[in-house]
SEVO-302375 format. One record per residue (C-alpha): residue number from 1; x negated, y negated, z negated. Coordinates in nm, 3 decimals. Example, Ala and Ser with C-alpha at 12.3 -4.5 7.8 and 13.67 -1.06 7.14 Angstrom:
% residues 2
  resi        x        y        z
     1   -1.230    0.450   -0.780
     2   -1.367    0.106   -0.714
This chain:
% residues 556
  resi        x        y        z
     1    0.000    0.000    0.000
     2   -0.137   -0.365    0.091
     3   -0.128   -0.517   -0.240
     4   -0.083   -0.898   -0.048
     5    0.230   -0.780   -0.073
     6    0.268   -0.831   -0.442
     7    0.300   -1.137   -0.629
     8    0.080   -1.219   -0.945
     9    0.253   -1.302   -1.268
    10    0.142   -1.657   -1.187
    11    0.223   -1.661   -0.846
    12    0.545   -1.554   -0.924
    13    0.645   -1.812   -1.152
    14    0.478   -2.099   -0.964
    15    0.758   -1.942   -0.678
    16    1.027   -2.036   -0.958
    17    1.115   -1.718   -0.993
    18    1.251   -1.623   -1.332
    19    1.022   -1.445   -1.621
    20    1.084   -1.402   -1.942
    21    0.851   -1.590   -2.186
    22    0.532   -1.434   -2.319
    23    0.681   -1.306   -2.649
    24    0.466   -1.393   -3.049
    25    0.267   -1.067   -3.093
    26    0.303   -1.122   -3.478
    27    0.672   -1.085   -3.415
    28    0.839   -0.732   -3.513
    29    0.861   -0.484   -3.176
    30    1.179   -0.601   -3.039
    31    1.187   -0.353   -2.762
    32    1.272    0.066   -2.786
    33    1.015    0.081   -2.449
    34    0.843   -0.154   -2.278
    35    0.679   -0.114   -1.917
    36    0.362   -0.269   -1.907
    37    0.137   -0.399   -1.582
    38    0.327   -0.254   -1.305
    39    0.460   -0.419   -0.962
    40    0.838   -0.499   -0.980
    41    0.998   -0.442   -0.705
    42    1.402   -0.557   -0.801
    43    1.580   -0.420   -0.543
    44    1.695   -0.697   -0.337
    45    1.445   -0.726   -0.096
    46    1.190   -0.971   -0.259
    47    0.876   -0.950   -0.247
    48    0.669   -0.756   -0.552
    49    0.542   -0.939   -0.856
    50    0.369   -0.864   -1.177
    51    0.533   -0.787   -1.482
    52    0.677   -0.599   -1.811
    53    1.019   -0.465   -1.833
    54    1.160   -0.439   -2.206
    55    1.411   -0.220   -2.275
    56    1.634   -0.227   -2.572
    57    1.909    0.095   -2.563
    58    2.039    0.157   -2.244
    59    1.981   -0.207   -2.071
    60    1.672   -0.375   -1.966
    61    1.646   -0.702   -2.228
    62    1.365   -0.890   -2.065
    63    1.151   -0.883   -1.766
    64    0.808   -1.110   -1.801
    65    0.489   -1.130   -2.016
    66    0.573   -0.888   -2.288
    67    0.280   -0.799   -2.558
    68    0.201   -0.435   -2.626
    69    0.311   -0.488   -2.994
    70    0.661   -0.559   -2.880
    71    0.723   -0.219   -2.782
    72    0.814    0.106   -3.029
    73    0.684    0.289   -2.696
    74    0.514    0.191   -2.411
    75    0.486    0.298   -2.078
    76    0.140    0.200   -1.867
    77    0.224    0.089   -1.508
    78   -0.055   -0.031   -1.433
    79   -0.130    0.012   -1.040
    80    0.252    0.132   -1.021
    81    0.581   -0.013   -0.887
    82    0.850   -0.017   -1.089
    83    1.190   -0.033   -0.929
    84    1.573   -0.004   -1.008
    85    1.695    0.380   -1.017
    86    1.796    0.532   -0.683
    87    2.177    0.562   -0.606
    88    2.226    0.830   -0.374
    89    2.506    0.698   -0.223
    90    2.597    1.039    0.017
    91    2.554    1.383   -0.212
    92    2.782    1.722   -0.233
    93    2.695    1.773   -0.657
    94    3.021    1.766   -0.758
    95    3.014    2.150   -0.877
    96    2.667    2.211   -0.858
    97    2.590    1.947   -1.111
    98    2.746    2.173   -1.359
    99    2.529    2.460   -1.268
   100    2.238    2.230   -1.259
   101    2.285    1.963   -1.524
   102    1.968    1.866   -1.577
   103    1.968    1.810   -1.156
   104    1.584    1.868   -1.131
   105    1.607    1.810   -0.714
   106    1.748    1.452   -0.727
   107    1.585    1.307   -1.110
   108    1.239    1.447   -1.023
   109    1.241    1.226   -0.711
   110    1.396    0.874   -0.891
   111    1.744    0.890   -0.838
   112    1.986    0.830   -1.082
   113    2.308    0.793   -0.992
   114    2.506    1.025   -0.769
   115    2.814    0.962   -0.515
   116    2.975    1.284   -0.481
   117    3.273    1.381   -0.295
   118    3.125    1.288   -0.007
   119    3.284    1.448    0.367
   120    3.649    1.490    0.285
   121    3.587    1.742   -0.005
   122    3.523    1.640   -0.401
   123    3.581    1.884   -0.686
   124    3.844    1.683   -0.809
   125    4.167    1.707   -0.839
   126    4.174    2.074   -0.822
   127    4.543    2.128   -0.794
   128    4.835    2.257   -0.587
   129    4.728    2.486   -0.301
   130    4.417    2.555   -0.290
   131    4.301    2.523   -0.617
   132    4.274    2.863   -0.692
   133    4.052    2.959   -0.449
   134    3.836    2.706   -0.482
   135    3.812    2.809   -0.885
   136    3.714    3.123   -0.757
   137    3.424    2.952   -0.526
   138    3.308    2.851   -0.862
   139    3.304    3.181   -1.050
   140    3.020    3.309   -0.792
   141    2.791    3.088   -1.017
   142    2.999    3.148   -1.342
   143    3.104    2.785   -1.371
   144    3.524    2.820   -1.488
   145    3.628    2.488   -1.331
   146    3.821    2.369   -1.666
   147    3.979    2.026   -1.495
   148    4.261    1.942   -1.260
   149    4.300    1.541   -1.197
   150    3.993    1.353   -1.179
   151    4.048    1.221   -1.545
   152    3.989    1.596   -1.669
   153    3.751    1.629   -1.438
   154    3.511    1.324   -1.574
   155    3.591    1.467   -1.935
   156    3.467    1.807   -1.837
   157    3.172    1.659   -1.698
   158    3.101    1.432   -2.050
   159    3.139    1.777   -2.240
   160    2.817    1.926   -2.032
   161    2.640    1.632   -2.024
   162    2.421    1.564   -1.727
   163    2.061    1.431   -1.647
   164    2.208    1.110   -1.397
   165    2.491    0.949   -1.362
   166    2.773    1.034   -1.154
   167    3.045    0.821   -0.940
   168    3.332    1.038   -0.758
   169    3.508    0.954   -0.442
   170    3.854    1.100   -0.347
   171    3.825    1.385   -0.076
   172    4.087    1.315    0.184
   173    4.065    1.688    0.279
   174    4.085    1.772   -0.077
   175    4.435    1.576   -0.123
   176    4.558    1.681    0.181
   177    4.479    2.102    0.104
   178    4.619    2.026   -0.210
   179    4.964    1.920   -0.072
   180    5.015    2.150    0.210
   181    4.679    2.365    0.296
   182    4.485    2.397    0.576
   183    4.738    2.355    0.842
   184    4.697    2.136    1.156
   185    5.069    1.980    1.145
   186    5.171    1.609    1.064
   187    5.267    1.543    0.659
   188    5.592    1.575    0.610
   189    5.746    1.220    0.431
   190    5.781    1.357    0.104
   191    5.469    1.494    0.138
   192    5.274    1.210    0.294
   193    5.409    1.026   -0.057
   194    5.257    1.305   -0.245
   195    4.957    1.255   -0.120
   196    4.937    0.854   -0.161
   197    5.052    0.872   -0.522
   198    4.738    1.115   -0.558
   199    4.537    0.873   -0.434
   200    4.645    0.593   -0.640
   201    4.638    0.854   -0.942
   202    4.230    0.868   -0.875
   203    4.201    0.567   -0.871
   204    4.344    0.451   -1.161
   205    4.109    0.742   -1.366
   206    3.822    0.596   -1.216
   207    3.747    0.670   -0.860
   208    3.533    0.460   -0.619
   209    3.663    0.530   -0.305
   210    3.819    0.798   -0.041
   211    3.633    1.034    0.173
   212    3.734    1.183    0.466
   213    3.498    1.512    0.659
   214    3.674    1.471    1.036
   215    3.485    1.802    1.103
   216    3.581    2.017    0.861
   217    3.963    2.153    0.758
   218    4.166    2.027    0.704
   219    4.013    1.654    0.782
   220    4.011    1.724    1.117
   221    4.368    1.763    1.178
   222    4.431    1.457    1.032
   223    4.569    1.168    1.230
   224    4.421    0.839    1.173
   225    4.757    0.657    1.078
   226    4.739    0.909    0.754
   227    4.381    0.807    0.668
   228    4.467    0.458    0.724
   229    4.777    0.450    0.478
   230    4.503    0.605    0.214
   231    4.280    0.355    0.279
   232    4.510    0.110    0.223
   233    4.579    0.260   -0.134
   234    4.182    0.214   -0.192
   235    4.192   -0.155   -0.070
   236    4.425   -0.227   -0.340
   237    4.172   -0.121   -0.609
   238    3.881   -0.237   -0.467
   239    3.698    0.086   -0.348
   240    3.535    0.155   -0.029
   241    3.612    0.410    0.249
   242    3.312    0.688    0.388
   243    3.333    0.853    0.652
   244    3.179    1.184    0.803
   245    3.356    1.109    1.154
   246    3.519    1.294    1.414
   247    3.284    1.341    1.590
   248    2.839    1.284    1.542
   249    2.798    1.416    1.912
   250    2.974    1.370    2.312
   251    3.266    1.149    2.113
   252    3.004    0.970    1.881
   253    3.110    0.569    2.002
   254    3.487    0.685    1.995
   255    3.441    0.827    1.667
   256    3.274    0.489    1.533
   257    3.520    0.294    1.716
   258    3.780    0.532    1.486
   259    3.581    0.411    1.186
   260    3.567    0.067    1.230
   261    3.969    0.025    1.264
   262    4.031    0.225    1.009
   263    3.848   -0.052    0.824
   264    3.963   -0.375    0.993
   265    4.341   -0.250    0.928
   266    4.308   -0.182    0.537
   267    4.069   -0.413    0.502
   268    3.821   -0.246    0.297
   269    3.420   -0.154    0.284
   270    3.357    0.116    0.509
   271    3.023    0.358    0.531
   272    2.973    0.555    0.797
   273    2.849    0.871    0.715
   274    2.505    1.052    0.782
   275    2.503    0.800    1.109
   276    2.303    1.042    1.364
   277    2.346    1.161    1.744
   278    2.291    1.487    1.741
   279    2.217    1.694    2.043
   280    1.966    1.620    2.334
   281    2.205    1.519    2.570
   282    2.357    1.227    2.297
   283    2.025    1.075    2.177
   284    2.071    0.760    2.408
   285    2.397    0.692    2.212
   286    2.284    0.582    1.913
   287    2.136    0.224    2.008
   288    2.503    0.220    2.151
   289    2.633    0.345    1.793
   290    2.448    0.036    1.615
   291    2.545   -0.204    1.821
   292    2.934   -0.084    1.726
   293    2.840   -0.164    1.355
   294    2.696   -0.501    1.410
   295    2.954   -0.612    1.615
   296    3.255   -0.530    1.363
   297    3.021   -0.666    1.119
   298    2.968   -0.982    1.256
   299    3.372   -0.977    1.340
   300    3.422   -0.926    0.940
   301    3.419   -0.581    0.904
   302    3.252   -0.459    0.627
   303    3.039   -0.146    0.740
   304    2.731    0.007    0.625
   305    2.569    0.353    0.722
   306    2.347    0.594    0.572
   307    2.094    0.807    0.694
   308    1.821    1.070    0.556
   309    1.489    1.075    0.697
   310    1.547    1.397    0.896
   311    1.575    1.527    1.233
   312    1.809    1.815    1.118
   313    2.146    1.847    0.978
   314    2.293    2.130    0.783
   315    2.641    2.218    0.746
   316    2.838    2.547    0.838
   317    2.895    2.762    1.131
   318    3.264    2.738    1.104
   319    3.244    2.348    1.201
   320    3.132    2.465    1.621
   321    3.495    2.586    1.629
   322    3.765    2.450    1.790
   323    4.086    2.332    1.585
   324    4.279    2.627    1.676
   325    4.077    2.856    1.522
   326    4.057    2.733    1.202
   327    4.407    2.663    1.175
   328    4.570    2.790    0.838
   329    4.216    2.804    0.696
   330    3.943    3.066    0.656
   331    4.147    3.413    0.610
   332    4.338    3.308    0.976
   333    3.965    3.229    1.161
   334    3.862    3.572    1.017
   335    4.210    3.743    1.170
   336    4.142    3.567    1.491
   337    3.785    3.672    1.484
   338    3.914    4.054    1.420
   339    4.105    4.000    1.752
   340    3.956    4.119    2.043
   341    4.165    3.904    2.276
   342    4.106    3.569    2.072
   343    3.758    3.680    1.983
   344    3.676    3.616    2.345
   345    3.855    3.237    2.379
   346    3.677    3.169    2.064
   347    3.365    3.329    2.201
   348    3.330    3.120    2.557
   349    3.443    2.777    2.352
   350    3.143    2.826    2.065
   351    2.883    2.935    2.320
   352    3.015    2.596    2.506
   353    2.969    2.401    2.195
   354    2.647    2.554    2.114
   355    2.471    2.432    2.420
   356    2.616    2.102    2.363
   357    2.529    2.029    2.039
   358    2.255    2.150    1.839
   359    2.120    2.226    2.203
   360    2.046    2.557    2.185
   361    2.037    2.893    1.963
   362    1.702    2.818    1.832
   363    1.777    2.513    1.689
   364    2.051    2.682    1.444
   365    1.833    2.803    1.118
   366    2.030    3.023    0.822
   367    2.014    2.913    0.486
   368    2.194    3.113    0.295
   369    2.393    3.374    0.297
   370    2.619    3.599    0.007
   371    2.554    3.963    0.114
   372    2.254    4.172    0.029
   373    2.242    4.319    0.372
   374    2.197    3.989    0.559
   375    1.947    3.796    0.319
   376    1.699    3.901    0.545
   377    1.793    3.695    0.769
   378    1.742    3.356    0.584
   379    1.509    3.091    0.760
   380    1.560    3.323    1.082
   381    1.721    3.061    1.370
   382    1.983    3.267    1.566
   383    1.826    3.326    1.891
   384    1.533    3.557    1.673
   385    1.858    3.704    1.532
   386    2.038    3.823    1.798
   387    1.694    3.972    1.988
   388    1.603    4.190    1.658
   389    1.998    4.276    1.666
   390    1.961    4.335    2.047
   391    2.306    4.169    2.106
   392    2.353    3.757    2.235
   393    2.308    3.534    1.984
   394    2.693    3.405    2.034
   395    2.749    3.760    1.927
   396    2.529    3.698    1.646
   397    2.669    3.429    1.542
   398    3.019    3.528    1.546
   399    2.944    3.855    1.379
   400    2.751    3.650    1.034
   401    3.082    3.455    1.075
   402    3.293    3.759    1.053
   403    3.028    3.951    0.770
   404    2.977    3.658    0.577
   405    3.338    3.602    0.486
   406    3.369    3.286    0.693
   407    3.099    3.094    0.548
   408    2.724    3.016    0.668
   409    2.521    2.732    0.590
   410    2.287    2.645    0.882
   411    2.013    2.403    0.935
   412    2.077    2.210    1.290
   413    1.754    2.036    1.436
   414    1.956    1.824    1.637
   415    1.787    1.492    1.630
   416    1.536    1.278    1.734
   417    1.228    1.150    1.570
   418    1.276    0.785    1.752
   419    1.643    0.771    1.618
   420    1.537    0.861    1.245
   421    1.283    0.604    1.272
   422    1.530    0.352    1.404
   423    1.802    0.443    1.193
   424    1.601    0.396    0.899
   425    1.419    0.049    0.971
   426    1.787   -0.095    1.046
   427    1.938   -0.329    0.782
   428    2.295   -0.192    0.780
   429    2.111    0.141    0.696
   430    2.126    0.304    0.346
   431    1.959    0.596    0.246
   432    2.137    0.898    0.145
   433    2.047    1.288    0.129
   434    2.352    1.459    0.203
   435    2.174    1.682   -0.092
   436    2.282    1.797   -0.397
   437    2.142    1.880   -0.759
   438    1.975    2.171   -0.783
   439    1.625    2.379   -0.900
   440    1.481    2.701   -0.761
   441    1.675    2.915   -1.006
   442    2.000    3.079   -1.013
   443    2.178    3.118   -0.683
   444    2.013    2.841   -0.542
   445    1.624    3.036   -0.549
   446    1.792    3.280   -0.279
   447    1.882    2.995   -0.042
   448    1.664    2.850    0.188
   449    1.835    2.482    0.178
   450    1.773    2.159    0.378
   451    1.456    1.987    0.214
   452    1.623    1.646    0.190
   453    1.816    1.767   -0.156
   454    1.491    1.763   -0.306
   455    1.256    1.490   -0.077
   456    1.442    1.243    0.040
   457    1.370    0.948   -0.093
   458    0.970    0.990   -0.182
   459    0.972    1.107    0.202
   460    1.128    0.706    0.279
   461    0.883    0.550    0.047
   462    0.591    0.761    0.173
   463    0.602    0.868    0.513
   464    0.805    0.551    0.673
   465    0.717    0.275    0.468
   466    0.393    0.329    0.346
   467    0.174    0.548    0.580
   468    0.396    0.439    0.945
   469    0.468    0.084    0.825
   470    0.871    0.121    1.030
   471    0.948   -0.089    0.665
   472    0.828   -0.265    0.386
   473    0.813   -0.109    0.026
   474    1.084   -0.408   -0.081
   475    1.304   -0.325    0.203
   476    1.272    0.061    0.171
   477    1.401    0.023   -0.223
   478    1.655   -0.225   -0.142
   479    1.818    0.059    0.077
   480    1.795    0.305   -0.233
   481    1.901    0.055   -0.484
   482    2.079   -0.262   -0.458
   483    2.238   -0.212   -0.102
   484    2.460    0.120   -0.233
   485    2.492   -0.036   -0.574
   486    2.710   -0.310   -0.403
   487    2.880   -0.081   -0.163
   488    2.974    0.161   -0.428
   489    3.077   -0.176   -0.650
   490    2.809   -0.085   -0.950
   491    2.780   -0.442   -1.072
   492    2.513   -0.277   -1.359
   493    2.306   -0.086   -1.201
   494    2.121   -0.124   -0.852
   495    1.870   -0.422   -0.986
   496    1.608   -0.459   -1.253
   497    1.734   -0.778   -1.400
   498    1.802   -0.831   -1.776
   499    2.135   -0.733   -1.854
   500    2.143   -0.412   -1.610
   501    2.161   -0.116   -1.668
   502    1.839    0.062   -1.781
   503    1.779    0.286   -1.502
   504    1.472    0.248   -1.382
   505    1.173    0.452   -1.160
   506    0.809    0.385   -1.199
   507    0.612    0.548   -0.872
   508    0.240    0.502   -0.748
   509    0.276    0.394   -0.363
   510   -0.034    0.523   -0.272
   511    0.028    0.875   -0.393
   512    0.360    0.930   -0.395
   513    0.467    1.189   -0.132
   514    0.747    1.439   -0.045
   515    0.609    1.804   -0.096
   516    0.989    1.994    0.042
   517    0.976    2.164    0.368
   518    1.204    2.324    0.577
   519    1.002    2.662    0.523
   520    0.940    2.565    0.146
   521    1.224    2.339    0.031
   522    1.237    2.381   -0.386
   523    0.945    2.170   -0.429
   524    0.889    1.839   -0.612
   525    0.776    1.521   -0.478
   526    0.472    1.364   -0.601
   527    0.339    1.031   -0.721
   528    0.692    0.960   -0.955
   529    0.577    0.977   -1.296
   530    0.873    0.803   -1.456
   531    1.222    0.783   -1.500
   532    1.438    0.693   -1.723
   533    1.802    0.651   -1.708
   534    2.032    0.448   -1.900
   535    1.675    0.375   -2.113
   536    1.613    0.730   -2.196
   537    1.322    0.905   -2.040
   538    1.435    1.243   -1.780
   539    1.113    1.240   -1.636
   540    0.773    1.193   -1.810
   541    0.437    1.262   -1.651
   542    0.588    1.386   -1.337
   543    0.817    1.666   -1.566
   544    1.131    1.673   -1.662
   545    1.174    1.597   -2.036
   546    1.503    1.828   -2.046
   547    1.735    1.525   -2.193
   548    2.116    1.422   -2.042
   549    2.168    1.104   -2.076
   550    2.331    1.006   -1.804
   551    2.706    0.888   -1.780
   552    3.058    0.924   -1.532
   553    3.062    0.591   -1.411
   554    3.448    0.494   -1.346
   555    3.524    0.215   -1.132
   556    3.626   -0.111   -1.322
């Protein structure tokens, strides 16, 4: 890192820039920790600067010249930044957070806040329909789901206690299998009431938003009138709206055009999910893609995007099916797999979508899978699959469908480096994993998952800003901090000001480094010795200190 980037203690206040005065050594230690010597870096943007962070409970109480003595504990940052806590604004821990409650993957790497129920789905509520399946879902890693609205939910959630904090959105796919399923018909009125009183219900216990997964069922056979009357419910309270669109692919502008209205009619934020264009033949859309988002901005939309900095994806080998196929949910795909006749329709339209988007057989990599007699096969892409099978790899992959009970994670290496790297230096681009909490135990050690659960954001402060220079280190954190802070509407946490919320990461810039591959993906980053959130330390010395402080945040 170029330290001319940094301001000196002096510099900074000849700047006018706010410090706290040098406190009287003789004085008592007014401070539970202080942070001594390291570069802040606030999370807006502005340049570095020298200085001590005090801490006093869970709140920073001073930033400035603070004596050693003033401390009950210090914390040496010298040749460190120090910067706000990472919000993750995109993640899918709503139930593994309970398995994982100390959430090693995300704490270990600085963040410290979570947005979950993210893509249409969030653990909560976890009534009517579906509920009992899902419950069951749960039971393979002997978590009983004890909640049903989201209040239950947070209060279940305060009774484990958990390592970070935690902000939930509404899944629109979640309220809408709750009311009828996974059917692909309109909502009935009665229904279509149901479902808006549900969302106002989360809301009023403390949700931040809705999320819809346009994908997945049953978001996909939603029409957007439906999502717009939600959104309208969320306008009312303030929260924002995020999107995993219709389409990421050959309908990637329509899908953003989608997006954007759904906005500009119920008035409200809106975040575009995991922005990408994925597949060869779509890479030249996504210059096309950002100029969509700065023109509704500058028209008064409010959008934002996030991104990780990956050129694969991972999601599910269900999602390459058509709508037809999934209709009525997974037991009626599995039926129409089992018949020969709409085996074949579903056969020639996968193949079709295959080609199109990853690009290829080779591009699809397993990365997990529940049977014994398949785990072979994890980190194998599908091509290598169907030649040691001797079959075509559709074959292949219709048959893990059809022996894996529906469900297959897959990694999809579907985009391009250039489109990372622009995606990531843009302003109206956040960074989030699409991750979740986890550790290389339980379950999770037999999976071979997407490395950006674990290295996302010391891969952003490493590899992009600080060894290719696509951004500054004050820009980089500004994307991690205050920019989904204010999009999630965290007025406490997102900054290191006095008065915010104690959640704060201390990192050396030139050491830190992601150490997560896609061959070796449970492995911590580097070069983050520190964190602490809400003013208690999770990670000391580059471990994890075991403690759960961290709180469900409920939208004011």
């Amino acid at each position: 890192m170029r330290r001319r980037r940094f301001l000196s203690h002096g510099a900074r206040a000849a700047a006018g820039l706010a410090l706290a005065p040098a406190l009287r050594a003789e004085s008592a230690p007014a401070f539970d920790l202080v942070i001594r010597g390291g570069e802040i870096l606030d999370g807006t943007g502005a340049p570095a600067f020298r200085a001590d962070v005090g801490i006093v409970g869970d709140a920073i109480a001073a930033i400035g010249a603070i004596p050693a003595e003033q401390g009950r504990r210090l914390i040496d940052a010298a040749g460190h930044a120090v910067c706000p806590g990472f919000i993750d604004i995109h993640t899918h821990s709503d139930g593994d957070i309970f398995v994982h409650p100390t959430a090693d993957s995300r704490v270990r790497q600085g963040v410290t806040t979570e947005v979950t129920g993210n893509c249409g789905s969030s653990a909560a509520p976890l009534l009517g329909a579906g509920a009992e399946e899902r419950r069951k879902e749960y039971l393979k890693d002997d978590l009983r789901a004890e909640w049903g609205d989201v209040a239950s939910y947070c209060v279940f959630w305060e009774k484990v206690g958990c390592s970070l904090n935690h902000a939930l959105l509404l899944g629109q796919g979640t309220l809408r299998a709750n009311a009828i399923g996974a059917v692909n018909r309109p909502l009935a009125s009665d229904e279509r009431a149901a479902v808006l009183r549900a969302v106002e219900e989360g809301m009023d216990q403390g949700a931040f938003g809705l999320s819809t997964g346009l994908q997945y069922t049953p978001g996909r056979f939603t029409p957007r009138e439906e999502i717009a009357a939600m959104a309208r419910v969320v306008a009312r309270y303030g929260g924002f709206y995020a999107s995993h669109m219709r389409s990421e692919d050959k309908m990637l502008l329509e899908a953003i055009g989608e997006t954007i209205a759904i906005g500009r009619e119920a008035q409200l934020r809106v975040e575009i999910s995991h922005l990408k264009a994925a597949g060869q033949v779509n890479w030249h859309k996504q210059r096309a893609a950002l100029d969509l988002i700065e023109s509704a901005r500058a028209k008064g939309v409010d959008v934002l995007a996030d991104a990780h900095p990956y050129t694969a994806y991972s999601t599910g080998l269900s999602i390459l099916l058509e709508d037809w196929a999934v209709d009525g949910g997974r037991q009626a795909m599995l039926a129409r797999l089992r018949d020969p006749a709409q085996r074949a329709r579903i056969r020639r339209e996968v193949d079709a979508n295959v080609l199109a988007e990853p690009g290829g057989y080779e591009l699809i990599v397993i990365a997990s899978v529940e049977s014994e007699k398949n785990r072979e096969l994890i980190g194998s892409d599908l091509r290598a699959i169907a030649s040691a099978r001797r079959m075509e790899p559709i074959d292949a992959l219709l048959g893990l469908l059809d022996e894996e009970n529906g469900s297959v994670p897959f990694i999809g290496h579907a985009m391009s480096e250039k489109n990372v790297d622009e995606l990531l230096a843009h302003p109206l681009v956040m960074v989030g994993s699409d991750g979740r909490s986890m550790a290389p135990v339980k379950r999770a050690a037999r999976t071979r998952p997407h490395p950006r659960s674990y290295g996302t954001f010391a891969r952003v402060l490493s590899h992009y800003a600080r060894d290719r220079k696509l951004l500054d280190l004050p820009a980089a954190v500004r994307k991690m901090t205050s920019l989904p802070a204010d999009q999630v509407g965290l007025r406490d946490r997102g900054r290191l000001a006095k008065g915010m919320k104690a959640d704060v990461v201390v990192f050396d810039p030139l050491r830190v480094r992601d150490e997560a591959t896609f061959q070796d993906p449970h492995r911590y980053p580097a070069g983050i010795p520190y964190v602490l959130v809400n003013g208690t330390l999770v990670v000391e010395k580059e471990s994890h200190t075991g403690r759960r402080p961290g709180k469900v945040l409920r939208r004011a």
